[in-house]
N, C-alpha and C positions, 0 to 999 in steps of 0.2 A: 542483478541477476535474479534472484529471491523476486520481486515483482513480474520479472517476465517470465520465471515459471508457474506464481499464484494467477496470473491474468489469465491464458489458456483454460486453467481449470478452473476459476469462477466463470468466465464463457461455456464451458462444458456443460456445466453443474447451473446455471442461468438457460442453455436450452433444452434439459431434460429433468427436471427437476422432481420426476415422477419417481422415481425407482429409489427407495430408500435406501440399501445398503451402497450403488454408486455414489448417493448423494455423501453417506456419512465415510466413504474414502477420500472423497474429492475434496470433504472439506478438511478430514488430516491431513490431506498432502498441502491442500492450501496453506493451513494454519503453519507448519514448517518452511513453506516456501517465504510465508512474511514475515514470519520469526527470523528467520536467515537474512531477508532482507534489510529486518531492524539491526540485525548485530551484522553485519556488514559496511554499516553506515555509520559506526562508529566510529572507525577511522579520519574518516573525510571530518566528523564534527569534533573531533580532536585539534584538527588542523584548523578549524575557522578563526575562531580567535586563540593564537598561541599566547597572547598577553595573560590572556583572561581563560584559565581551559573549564573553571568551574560552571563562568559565568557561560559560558558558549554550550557547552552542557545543557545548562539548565533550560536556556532560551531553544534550542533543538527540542529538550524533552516537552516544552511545554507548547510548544508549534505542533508536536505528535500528539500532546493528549487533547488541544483545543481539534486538530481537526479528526479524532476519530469522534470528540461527539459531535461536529459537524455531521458530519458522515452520516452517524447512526440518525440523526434526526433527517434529512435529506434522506437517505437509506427509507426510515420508516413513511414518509412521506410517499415515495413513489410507488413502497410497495403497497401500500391503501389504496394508490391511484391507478396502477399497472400489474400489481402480481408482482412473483417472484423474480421470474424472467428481465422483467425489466431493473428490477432494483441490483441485477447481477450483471448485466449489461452496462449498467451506470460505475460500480463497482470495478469493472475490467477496465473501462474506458480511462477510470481515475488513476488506477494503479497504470497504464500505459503513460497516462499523462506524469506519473511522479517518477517514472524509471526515467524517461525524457528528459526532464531537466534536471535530474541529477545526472546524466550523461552529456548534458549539455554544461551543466555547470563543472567540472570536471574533464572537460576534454578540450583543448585548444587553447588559447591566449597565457597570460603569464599569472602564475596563482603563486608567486613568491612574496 
């Protein structure tokens, strides 16, 4: 939920990137919307490995901190090459793509 409310407004804040004080709400409200979305995703990585919940933790947290600096280097990458706009567009597109498969991953067949 927390992703499909940051994505909107990274796309917002990616086509108008002019106007400082929209930019500096869009990115509170962003920054809560993914915060929400971190601590929401807690539950589900609780449940991956019940054997192991330290170990399942851990491999979650470091999936999350390997791909934010993915990110930010890809991130800084297009914005050299494209501007803002673009590197917010890339951003929305990612978070759509991570809410996906954790609805995908989560929804249907047997998760017992």
């Amino acid at each position: 939920v927390g992703m499909l409310v940051a994505a909107p407004l990274m796309a917002t804040l990616a086509a108008d990137p002019g106007r400082i004080v929209v930019g500096v709400a869009l990115l509170a409200l962003m920054n809560v919307a993914i915060e929400f979305a971190f601590v929401s995703v807690l539950p589900l990585m609780s449940e991956m490995g019940t054997e192991d919940r330290g170990r399942a933790f851990g491999q979650a947290l470091t999936v999350n901190t390997v791909s934010r600096a993915g990110a930010a280097i890809v991130a800084g990458i297009v914005y050299s090459a494209r501007g803002f706009g673009a590197s917010g567009l890339l951003g929305t597109a990612a978070m759509l793509c991570g809410a996906a498969v954790i609805v995908a991953g989560t929804t249907g067949g047997d998760h017992a």
